[in-house]
N, C-alpha and C positions, 0 to 999 in steps of 0.2 A: 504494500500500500504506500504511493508516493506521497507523502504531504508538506505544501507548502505553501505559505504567504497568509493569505486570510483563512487558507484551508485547515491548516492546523489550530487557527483559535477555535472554528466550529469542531475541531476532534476534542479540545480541551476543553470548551463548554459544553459538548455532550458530557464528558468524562464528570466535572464540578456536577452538572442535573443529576445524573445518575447515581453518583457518592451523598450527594444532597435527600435527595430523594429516599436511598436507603438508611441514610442516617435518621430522618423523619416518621420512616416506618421503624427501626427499630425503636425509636423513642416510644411510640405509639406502643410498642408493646405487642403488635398483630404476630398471627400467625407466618411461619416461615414457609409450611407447607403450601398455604395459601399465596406466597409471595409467588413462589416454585410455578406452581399447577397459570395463577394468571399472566405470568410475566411476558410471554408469549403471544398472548391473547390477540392483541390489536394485529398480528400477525395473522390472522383467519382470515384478515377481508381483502387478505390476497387473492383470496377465491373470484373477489369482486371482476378480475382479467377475465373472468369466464364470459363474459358480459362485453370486453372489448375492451381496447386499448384505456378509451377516452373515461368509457363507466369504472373500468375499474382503476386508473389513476382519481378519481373523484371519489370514489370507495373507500380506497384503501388511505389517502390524505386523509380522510376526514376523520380517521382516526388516530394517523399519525400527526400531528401539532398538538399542541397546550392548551387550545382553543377547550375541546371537549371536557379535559380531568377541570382544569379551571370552573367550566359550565357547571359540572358536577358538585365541584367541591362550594363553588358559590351560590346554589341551587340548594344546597345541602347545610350550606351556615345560615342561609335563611328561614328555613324552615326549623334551624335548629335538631339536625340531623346528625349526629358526626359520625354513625356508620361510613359514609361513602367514603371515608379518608383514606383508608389502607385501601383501597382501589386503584383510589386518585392518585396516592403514591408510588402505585406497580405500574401506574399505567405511564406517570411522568419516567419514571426507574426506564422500564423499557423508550419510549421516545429520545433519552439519555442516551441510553445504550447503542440505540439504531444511529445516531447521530455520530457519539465515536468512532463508531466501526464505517462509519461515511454515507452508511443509508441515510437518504435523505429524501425528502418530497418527490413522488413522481411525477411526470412530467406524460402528457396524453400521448406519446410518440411512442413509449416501449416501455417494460417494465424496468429495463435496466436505467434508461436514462431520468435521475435523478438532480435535484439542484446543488447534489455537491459533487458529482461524477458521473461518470456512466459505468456503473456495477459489474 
């Protein structure tokens, strides 16, 4: 994996999200097994390509950004909820993760081509 210039801050900002992230669920206390089994998750709407380039880069985004766990977690302090938390934390944990390793937003051309390379 080659990284450089602005590319390696997004490796080290996923890196901080993702150490961030697990340090907030251990706080919490949650279950690990639970961290294990969801971590992955946002990873199924890969399926979303079944559907085509275009469907499934708008699939599979919409659950890779901050947009959603944020939606969640602030949907969830409102009503005075804090179940949602350790979710919101696997789900930030994994978007960390994907970002390190250089997965990044797809782009409607292919599922390789991403906004921080082409995979």
């Amino acid at each position: 994996m080659k990284v450089s210039g602005p590319k390696i801050i997004l490796h080290i900002e996923g890196l901080a999200v993702l150490l961030a992230a697990v340090a907030f669920y251990r706080h919490l206390g949650a279950s690990w097994v639970t961290f294990a089994v969801l971590f992955l998750a946002p990873d199924l709407f890969m399926f979303g390509y079944l559907f085509g380039n275009k469907s499934g880069a708008r699939i599979y985004n919409s659950v890779h950004t901050f947009i959603g766990p944020f939606l969640l977690w602030a949907v969830a302090s409102i009503l005075g909820q804090p179940s949602p938390m350790p979710v919101c934390l696997i789900w930030v944990a994994h978007i960390g993760f994907d970002r390190l390793m250089g997965y990044g937003l797809k782009y409607a051309t292919a599922f390789k081509d991403t906004h921080l390379n082409r995979v």
